[in-house]
matplotlib code that plots the C-alpha trace (Angstrom):
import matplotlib.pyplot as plt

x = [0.0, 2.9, 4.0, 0.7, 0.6, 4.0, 3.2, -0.3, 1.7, 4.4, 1.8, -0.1, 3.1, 4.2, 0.6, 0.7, 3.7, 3.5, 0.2, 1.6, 4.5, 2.3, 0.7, 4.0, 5.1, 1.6, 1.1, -1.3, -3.7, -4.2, -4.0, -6.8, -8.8, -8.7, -8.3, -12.1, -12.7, -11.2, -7.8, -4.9, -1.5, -0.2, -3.4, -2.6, 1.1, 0.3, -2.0, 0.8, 3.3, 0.7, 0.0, 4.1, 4.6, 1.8, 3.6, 6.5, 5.4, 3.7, 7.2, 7.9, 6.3, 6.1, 4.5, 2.5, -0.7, -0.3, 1.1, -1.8, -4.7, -3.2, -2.9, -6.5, -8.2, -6.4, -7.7, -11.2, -10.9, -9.8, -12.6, -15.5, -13.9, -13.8, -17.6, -18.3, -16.8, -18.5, -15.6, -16.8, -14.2, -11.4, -13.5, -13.8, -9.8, -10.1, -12.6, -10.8, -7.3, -9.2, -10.1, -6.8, -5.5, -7.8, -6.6, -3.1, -4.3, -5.9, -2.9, -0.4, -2.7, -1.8, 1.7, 1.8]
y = [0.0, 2.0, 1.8, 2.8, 5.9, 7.0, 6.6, 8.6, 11.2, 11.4, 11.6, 14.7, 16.5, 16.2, 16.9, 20.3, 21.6, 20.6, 22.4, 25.5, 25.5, 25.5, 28.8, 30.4, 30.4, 31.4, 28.8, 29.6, 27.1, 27.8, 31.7, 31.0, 28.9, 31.0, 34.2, 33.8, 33.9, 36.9, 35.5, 38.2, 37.2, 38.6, 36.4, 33.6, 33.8, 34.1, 31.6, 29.0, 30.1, 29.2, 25.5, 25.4, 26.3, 24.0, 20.8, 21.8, 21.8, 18.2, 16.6, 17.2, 15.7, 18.6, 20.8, 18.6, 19.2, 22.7, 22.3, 19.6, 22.0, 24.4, 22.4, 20.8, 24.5, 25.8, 22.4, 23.5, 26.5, 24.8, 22.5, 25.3, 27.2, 23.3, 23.1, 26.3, 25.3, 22.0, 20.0, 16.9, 14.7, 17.0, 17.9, 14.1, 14.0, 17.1, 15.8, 12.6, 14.5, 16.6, 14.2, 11.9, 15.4, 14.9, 11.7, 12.6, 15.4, 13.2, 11.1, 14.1, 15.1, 12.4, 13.2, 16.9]
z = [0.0, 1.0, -2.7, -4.0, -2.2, -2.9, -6.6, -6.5, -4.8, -7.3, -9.9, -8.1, -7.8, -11.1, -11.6, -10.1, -10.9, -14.4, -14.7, -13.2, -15.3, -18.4, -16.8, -15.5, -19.4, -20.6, -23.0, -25.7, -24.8, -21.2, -22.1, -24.4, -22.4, -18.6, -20.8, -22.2, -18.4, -17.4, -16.3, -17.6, -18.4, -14.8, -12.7, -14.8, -14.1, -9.8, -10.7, -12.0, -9.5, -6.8, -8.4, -8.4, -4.7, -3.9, -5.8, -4.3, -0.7, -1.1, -1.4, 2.6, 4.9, 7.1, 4.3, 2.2, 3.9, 3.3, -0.5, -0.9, 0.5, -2.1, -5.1, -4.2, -4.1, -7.7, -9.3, -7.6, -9.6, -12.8, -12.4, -12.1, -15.4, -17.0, -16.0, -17.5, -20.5, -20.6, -20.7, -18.7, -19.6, -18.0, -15.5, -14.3, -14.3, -12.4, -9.5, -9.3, -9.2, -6.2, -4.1, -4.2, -3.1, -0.3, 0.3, 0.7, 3.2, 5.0, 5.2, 6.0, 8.6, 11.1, 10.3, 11.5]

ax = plt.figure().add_subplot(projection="3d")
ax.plot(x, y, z, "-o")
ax.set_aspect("equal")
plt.show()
């Protein structure tokens, strides 16, 4: 089990900081996409840094609660703007993404 959840957490930091990357260098897609919902350049760039810092903080075991509360509220956002844009199948990564996120909070919890 042990294995299992160092793999889902590896995942979910890559996860994060991979999405926050794409943000950080305002790729055209993700410009496109958040900019039809009022996300500027400069909110979409604090945005990404945000997802970053968040990734980052889940690979210590005394922040990852903190970098997995994060990461699990920017993916909350992503999800509604997904749902506005009724893009179900993302959105389903999305929810499932959010609440192994959960898990691992739950998980860091009884560590701090």
């Amino acid at each position: 089990m042990k294995i299992v959840t160092t793999i889902i957490l590896l995942v979910l930091i890559l996860l994060a900081v991979s999405s926050g990357i794409t943000k950080v260098t305002l790729m055209q897609q993700d410009v496109e996409f958040f900019g039809k919902y009022g996300f500027t350049n400069p909110i979409l760039i604090a945005y990404g840094l945000v997802q970053v810092i968040g990734g980052l903080l889940m690979i210590f075991g005394k922040t990852r609660f903190a970098g997995a509360t994060i990461v699990a509220i920017t993916f909350l956002i992503s999800l509604v703007v997904l749902l506005m844009e009724g893009n179900l199948p993302v959105s389903i990564i999305t929810i499932v993404a959010t609440l192994l996120l959960g898990l691992v909070m739950k998980q860091s919890w009884k560590l701090t």
